[in-house]
N, C-alpha and C positions, 0 to 999 in steps of 0.2 A: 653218802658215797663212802665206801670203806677206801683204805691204804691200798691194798692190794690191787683193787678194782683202777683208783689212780695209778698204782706206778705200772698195770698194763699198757692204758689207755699212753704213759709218757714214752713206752717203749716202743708203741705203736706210732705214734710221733717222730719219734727217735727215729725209725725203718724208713720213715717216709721220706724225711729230710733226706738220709743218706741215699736212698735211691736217687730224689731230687738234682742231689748232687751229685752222682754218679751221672745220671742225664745232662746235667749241662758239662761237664768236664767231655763229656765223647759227643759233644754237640759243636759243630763246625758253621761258626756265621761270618758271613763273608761283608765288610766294608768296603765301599766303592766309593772310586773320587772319580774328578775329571774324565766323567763318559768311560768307564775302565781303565783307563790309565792308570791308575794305582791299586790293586785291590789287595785288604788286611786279611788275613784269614786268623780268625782266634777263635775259642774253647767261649761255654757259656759259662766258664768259670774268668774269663778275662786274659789266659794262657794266649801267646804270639804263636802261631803256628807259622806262618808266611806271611811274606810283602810282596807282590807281583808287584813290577815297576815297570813300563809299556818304555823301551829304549828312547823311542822317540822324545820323550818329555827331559832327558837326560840333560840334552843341550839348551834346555832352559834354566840351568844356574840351579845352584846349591839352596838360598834361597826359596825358589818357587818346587822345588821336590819336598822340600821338608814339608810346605804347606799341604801340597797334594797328600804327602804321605801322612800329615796328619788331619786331614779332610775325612781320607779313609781311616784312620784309626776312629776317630769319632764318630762315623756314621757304623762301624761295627761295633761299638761302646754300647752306642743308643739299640742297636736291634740286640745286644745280648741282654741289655737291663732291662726292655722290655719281655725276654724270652726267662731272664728269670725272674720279674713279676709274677707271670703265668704259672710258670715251672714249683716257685715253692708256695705261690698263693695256693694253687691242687694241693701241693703236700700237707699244708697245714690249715686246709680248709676243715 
């Protein structure tokens, strides 16, 4: 295989990735706690977009919100890491 023929094939790589990443940055995945009581909204690049916070769970202490609210970060952590498996395992398949 010639230089040329490689540094296409890395450019071509190169496009993928950044679409890749262009796809998960304008990708919206939503984390859920507490039956919706809390829902994260972030980018499948890991970007915070929003925290929905259900009022009622308020008067449960300082405490038990941070949990919820980090219930929901981690269950939108887990579907973006999964989302980009998929996303640049395509790109660089």
């Amino acid at each position: 295989m010639d230089m040329e023929s490689l540094m296409a094939q890395a450019a071509e790589l190169q496009n993928k990735v950044n679409a890749a990443q262009e796809q998960l940055a304008n990708t919206s995945i939503k984390g859920i706690a507490a039956d919706g009581a809390c829902i994260v909204d972030m980018t499948g690049k890991y970007d915070l977009i929003k925290i929905t916070i259900r009022p009622d769970i308020l008067a449960m202490g300082a405490d038990a919100v941070a949990d919820i609210v980090s219930a929901a970060y981690r269950d939108a952590k887990t579907k973006a890491d999964i989302l980009i498996d998929r996303v640049m395992g395509d790109a660089t398949a």
